[in-house]
C-alpha positions in Angstrom: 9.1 -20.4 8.0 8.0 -18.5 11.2 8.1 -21.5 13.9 9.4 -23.7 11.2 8.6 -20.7 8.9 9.8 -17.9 10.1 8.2 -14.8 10.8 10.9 -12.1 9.3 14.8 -12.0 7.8 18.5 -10.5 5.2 21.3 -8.1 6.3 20.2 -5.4 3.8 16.8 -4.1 3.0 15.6 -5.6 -0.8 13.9 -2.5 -1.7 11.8 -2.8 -4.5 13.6 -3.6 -7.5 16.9 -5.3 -6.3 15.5 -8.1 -4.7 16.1 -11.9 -7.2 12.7 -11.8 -9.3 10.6 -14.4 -8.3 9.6 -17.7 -10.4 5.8 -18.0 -11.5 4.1 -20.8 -9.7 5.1 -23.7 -12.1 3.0 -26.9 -12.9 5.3 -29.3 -11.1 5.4 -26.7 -7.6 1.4 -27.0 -8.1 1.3 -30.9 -8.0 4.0 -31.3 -5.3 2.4 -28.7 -2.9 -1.3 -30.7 -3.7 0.7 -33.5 -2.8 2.0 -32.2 0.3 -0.9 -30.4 1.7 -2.8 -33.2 2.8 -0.2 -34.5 5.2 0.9 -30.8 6.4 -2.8 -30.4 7.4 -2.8 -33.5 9.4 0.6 -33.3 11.2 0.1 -29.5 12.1 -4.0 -30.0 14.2 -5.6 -30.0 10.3 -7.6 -26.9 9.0 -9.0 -24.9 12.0 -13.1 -24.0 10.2 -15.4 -21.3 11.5 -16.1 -17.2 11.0 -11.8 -16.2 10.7 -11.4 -18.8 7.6 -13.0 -16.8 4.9 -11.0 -13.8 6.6 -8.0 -14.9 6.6 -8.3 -16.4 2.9 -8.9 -13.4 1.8 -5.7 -11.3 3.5 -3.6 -14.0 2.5 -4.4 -14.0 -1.1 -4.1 -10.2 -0.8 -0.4 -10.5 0.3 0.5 -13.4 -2.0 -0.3 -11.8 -5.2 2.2 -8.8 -4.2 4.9 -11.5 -4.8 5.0 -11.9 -8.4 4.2 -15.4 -7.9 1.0 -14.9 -9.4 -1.0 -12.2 -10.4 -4.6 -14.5 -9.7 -5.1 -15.1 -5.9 -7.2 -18.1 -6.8 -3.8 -19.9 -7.2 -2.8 -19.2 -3.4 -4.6 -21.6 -1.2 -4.6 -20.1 2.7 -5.1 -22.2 5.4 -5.6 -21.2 9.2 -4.3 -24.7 11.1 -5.8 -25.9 14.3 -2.9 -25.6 16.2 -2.0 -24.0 19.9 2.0 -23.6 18.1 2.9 -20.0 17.6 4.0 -21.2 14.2 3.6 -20.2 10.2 5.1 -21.1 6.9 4.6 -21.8 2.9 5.6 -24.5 0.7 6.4 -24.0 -3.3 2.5 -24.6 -4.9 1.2 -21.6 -3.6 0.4 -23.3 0.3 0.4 -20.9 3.1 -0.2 -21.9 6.7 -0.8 -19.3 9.5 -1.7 -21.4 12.9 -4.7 -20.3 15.0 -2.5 -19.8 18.2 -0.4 -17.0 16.3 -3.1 -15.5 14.6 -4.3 -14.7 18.8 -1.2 -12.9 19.4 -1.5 -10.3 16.6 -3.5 -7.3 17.3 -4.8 -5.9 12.9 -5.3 -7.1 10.0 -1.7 -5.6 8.5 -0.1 -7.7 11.4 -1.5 -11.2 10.0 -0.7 -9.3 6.6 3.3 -9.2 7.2 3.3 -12.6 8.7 1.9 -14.3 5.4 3.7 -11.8 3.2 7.1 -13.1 5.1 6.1 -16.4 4.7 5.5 -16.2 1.0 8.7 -14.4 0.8 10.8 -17.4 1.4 9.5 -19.0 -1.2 9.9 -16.3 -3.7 13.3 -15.9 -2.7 13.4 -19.7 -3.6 14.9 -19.9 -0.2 13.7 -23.8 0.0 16.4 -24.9 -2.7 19.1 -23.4 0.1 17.7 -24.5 3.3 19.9 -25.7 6.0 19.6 -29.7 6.4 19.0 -29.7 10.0 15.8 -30.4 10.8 14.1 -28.6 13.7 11.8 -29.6 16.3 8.3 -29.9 15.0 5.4 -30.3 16.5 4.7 -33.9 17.0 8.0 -35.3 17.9 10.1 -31.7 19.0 12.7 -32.3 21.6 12.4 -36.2 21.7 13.5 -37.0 18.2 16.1 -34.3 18.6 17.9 -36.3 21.3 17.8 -39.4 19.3 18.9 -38.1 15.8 21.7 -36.1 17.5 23.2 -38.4 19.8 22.4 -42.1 18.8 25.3 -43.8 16.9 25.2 -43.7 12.9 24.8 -47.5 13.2 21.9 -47.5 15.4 18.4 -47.6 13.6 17.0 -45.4 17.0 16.9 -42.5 15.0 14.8 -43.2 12.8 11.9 -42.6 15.9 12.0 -38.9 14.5 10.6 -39.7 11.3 7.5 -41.9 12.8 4.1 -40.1 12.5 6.4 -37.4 10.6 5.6 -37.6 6.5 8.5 -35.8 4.5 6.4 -32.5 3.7 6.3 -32.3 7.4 9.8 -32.2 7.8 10.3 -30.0 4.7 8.1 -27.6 6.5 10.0 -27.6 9.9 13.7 -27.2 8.5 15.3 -24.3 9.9 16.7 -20.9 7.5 19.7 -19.2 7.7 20.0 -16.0 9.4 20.5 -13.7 5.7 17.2 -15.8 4.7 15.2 -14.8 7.6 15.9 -11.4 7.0 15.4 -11.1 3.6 11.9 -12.8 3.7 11.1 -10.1 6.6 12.5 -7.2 3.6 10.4 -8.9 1.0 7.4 -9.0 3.4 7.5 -5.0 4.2 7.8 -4.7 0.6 4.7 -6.7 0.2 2.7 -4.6 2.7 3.3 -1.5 1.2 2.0 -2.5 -2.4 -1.3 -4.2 -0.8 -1.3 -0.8 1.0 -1.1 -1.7 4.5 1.3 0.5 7.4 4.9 -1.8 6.7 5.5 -0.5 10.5 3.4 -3.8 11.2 6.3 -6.2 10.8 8.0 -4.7 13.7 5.2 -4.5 16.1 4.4 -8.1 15.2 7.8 -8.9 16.1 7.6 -7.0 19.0 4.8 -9.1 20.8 6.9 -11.8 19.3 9.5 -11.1 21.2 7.4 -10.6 24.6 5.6 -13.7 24.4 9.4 -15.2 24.2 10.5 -14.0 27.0 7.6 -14.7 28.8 7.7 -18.3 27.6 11.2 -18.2 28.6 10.4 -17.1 32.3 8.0 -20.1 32.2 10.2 -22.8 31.1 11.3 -23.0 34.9 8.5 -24.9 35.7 5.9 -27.0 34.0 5.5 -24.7 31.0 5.1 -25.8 27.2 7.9 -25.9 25.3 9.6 -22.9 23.3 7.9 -21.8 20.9 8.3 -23.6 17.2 9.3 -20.1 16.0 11.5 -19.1 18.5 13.9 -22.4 18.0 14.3 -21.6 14.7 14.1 -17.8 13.9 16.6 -14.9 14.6 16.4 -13.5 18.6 13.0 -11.7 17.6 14.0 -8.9 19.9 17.0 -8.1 18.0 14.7 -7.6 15.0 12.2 -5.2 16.1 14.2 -2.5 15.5 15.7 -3.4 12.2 12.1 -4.1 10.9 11.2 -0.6 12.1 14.1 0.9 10.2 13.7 -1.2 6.4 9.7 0.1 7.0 10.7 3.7 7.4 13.4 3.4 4.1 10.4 2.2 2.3 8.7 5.8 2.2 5.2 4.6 2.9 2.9 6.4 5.1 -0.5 6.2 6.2 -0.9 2.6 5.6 -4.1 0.4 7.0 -3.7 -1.5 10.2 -7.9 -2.4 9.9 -7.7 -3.4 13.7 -11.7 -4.2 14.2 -11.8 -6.1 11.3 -9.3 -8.6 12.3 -10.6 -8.1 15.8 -14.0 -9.1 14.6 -13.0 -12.0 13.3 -10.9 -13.6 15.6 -13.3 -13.1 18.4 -14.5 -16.6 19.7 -11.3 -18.3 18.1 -10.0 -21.3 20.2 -7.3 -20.7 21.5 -4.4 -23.3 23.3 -5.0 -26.9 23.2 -8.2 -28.5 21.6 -9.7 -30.6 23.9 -10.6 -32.8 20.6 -7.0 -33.4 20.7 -6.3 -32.8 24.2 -5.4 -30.4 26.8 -1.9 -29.5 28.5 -2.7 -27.1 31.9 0.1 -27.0 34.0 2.2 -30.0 34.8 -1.1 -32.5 33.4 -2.4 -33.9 30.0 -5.7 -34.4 29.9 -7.7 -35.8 27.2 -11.5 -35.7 27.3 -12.1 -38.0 24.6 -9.9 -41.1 25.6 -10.6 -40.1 29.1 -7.1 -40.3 30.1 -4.8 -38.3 32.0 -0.6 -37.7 33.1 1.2 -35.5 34.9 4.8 -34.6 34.7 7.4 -33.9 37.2 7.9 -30.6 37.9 10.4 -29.0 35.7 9.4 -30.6 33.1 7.5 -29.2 29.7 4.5 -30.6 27.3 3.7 -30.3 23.7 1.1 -31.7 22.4 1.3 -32.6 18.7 -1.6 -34.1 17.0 -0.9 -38.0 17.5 1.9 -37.3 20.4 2.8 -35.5 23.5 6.1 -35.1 23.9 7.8 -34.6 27.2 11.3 -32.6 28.0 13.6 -31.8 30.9 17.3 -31.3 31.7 17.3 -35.3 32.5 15.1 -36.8 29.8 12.9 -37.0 27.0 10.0 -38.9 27.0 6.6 -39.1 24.1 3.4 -40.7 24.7 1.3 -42.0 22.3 -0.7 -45.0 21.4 -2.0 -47.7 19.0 -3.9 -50.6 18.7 -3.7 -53.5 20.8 -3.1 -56.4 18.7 -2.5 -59.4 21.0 -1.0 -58.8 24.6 1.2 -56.1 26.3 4.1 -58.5 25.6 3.4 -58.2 22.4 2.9 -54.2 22.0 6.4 -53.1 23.9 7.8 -55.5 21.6 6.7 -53.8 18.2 7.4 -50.5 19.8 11.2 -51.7 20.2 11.3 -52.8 16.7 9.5 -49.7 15.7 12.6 -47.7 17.3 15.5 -50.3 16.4 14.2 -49.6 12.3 15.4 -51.6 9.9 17.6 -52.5 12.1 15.6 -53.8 14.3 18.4 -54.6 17.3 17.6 -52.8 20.3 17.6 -55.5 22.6 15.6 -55.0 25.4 15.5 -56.9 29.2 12.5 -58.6 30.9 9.2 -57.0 30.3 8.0 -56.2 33.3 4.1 -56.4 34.4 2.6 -54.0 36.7 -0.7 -52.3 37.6 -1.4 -48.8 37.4 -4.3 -47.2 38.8 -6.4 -50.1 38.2 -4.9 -50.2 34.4 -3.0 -53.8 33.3 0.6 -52.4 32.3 3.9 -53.5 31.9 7.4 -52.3 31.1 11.1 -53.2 29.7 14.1 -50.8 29.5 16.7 -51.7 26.7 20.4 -49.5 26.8 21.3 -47.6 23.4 24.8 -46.4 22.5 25.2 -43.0 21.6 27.1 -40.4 20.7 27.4 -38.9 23.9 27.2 -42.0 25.8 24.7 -44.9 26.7 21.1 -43.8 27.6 18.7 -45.7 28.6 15.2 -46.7 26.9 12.0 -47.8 28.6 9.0 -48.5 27.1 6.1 -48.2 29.3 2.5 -49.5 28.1 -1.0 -49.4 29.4 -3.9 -51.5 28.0 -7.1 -49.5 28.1 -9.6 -51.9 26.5 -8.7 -55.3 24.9 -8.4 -53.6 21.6 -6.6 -49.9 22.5 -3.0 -49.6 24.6 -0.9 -46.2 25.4 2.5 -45.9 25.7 5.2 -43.8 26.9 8.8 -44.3 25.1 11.7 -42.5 27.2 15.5 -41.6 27.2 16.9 -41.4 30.3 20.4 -41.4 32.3 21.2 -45.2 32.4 22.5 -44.1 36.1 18.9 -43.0 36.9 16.0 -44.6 34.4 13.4 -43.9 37.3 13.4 -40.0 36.3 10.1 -40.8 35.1 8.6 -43.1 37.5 5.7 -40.5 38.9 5.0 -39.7 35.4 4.1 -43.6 34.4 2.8 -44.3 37.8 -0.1 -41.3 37.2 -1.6 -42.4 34.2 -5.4 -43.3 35.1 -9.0 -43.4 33.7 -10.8 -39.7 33.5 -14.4 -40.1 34.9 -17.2 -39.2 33.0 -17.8 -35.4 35.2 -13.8 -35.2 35.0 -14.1 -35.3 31.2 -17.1 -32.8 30.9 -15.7 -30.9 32.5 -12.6 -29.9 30.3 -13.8 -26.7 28.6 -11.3 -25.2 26.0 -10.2 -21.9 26.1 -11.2 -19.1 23.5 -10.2 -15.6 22.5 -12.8 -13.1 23.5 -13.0 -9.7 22.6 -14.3 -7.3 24.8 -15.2 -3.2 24.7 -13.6 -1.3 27.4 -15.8 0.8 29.8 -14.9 3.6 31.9 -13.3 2.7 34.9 -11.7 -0.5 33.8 -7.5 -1.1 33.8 -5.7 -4.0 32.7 -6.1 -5.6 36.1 -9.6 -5.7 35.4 -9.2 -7.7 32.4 -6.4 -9.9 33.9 -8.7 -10.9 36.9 -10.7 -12.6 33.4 -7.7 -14.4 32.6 -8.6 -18.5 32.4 -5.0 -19.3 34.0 -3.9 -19.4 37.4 -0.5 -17.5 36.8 0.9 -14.6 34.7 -2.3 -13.1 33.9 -1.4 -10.0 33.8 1.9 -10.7 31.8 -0.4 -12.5 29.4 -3.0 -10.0 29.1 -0.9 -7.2 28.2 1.4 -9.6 25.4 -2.0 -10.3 24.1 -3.0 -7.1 23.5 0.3 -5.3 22.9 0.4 -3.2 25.5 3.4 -1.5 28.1 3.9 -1.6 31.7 2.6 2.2 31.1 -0.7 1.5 29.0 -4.2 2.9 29.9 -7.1 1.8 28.6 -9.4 4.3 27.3 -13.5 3.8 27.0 -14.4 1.9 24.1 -11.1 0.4 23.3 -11.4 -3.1 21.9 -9.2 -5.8 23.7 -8.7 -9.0 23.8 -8.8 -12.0 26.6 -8.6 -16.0 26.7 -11.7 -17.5 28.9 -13.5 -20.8 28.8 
């Protein structure tokens, strides 16, 4: 997969002809991946609709067929998700997901090409049937459920939090490939390009502003910055694989390929790009959702991703997730089926007094419990927050049982959005733009709609060097409200 999927991988180029031969798309793979596609649709943001859809269907049935899957493209069903993830990847069924996020960061048509045709390449290479058994972060419950699966005791039913809100497709989608699979899905994928007649080269400059946005990301994490990327947990340094891409290309012979630049320019102009607001939105070190006119911050040094039912929280010190349900009785009652929620079958987490509070005018209340785990005894609060007598919000943490107030800011600035607070959260959106005489990448930076890295972003986005000019009537791309 490319977060989860994988955008490129095998030690030695496949070149056409010595690669396994792929298995036609059989009934059974058909059924499962309708089974399946429901629930990947609504754990990854569901399917993102407007002018790219048709666009990308079409590229991505384009790619697919060059698999040998199947020689109709009707059978491949492309779907652009609704999600701010850099993230990508296919199921058995003929299901391929490209996110809306990663579509922004590519800059042609053969680009969004090599990501789909790598994509499809792991499952031609039938690469599922081997997959690793870890499970990776994922969207929804990333770093938190990592924590728990890896260090609570077998015993322990805490665990099991990783698989709430996560359907087995889900997790099927978001299981991490080994390094030889990576590569060979990237071989299969230049192969691909060159029969659809595209430029191959594309992989590797995909990879490239892979590999910047990385590092940027990475500069990032030292402050209240998302998460790394889905892809980047999972995938092969994508730095390391630039040049290798750029070498399998070159072996294939092909020259001249399309790259169709203002076509996939054209239609990703006006996409959406980070958070929905619909879903929320994460801008700096504060969650803010429009809708449920509700807000957080975190503590500094501290990240946010926001999955579609969850935000989850991480930091050196602690894990936290909030999310919410109905309200079915009293606060007592709702940290108590939240505990029994993480205790599973189980259902042994015993926690101390529930404590009742009030937070920014909200009724709330608490109760920490102490879990053993692997690496020690952690502790787990539960912090809830009634917003109406029918809704309540929650955050569930892990924390140091030497210091469970890591958090304490974080719960204490939960509050109510006002109605001009919530109208005024505008989502972001990729615009393209013509360049006129005159203008340098500082111009367009200045456009920008953050308040740090702009230029950094601006030149990732648009593939550009420290070195770049811009010429007159250059198409480029920038993120605005």
């Amino acid at each position: 997969m490319f977060q989860a999927a994988a955008l490129l991988a095998c030690a030695s180029l496949a070149l056409p002809g010595t690669a396994q031969q792929p298995q036609s798309i059989s009934a059974r793979d058909k059924q499962q991946g309708a089974q399946a596609h429901p629930e990947l649709l609504q754990e990854f943001g569901g399917a993102y609709s407007g002018s790219p859809v048709p666009y990308v269907t079409r590229v991505g049935q384009k790619i697919a067929v060059q698999s040998g899957l199947s020689n109709s493209q009707s059978d491949f069903t492309i779907t652009l998700l609704n999600s701010p993830v850099n993230n990508a990847f296919a199921i058995p069924g003929g299901y391929v997901y490209v996110t809306r996020q990663l579509m922004a960061l590519m800059n042609d048509e053969a680009e969004l090409a090599s990501v789909l045709g790598h994509e499809v390449g792991h499952v031609a290479a039938r690469h599922s049937a081997k997959r690793q058994s870890a499970a990776t972060r994922n969207t929804i419950l990333g770093v938190l459920g990592q924590v728990l699966v890896g260090a609570v005791a077998g015993s322990s039913g805490l665990g099991q939090l990783l698989q709430q809100g996560v359907g087995q497709a889900a997790q099927l989608a978001t299981l991490s490939f080994s390094r030889s699979q990576e590569y060979e899905a990237d071989d299969l994928g230049i192969q691909y390009l060159v029969r659809a007649g595209y430029d191959p080269a594309a992989s590797s400059s995909m990879l490239a502003s892979l590999a910047a946005q990385t590092a940027l990301e990475s500069r990032q994490r030292g402050g209240a910055a998302r998460t790394l990327p889905e892809w980047a947990s999972t995938h092969p340094d994508p730095a390391s694989r630039v040049t290798r891409a750029l070498n399998q290309a070159r072996k294939t012979g092909a020259t001249g390929g399309a790259r169709n630049r203002d076509a996939f320019l054209t239609a990703l102009n006006g996409v959406l790009y980070d958070d929905d607001p619909r879903q929320g939105i994460v801008d700096g070190n504060s969650f803010r959702h429009p809708d449920l006119k509700l807000m957080f911050t975190v503590p500094q040094g501290y990240s946010m991703a926001n999955g579609t039912t969850a935000v989850s929280v991480s930091g050196s010190n602690g894990q936290a997730q909030f999310s919410g349900g109905a309200l079915n009785g009293s606060l007592d009652s709702y940290i108590d089926s939240v505990f029994r929620g993480l205790g599973g079958q189980s259902g042994n987490i015993g926690y101390g007094q529930i404590q009742r509070t009030q937070v920014n005018g909200l009724d709330a209340a608490y109760a920490i419990a102490r879990a053993n785990t692997q690496s020690g005894e952690v502790a787990v609060t539960v912090f809830a927050y009634q917003f109406d007598p029918r809704t309540a919000y929650h955050f569930v943490a892990i924390t140091p049982v030497s210091n469970p107030g890591i958090f304490n800011t974080m719960y204490r600035s939960v509050r109510r959005l006002n109605a001009a607070e919530a109208s005024a959260i505008k989502p972001r959106r990729v615009q393209v733009v013509t360049v006129q005489a005159g203008q340098t990448p500082q111009t367009f930076a200045a456009r920008m709609a953050y308040p740090d890295y702009r230029l950094e972003r601006f030149m990732i986005l648009n593939a550009l060097q420290a070195n770049s000019r811009l010429n007159p009537g250059q198409r480029v791309k920038i993120v605005t409200y």
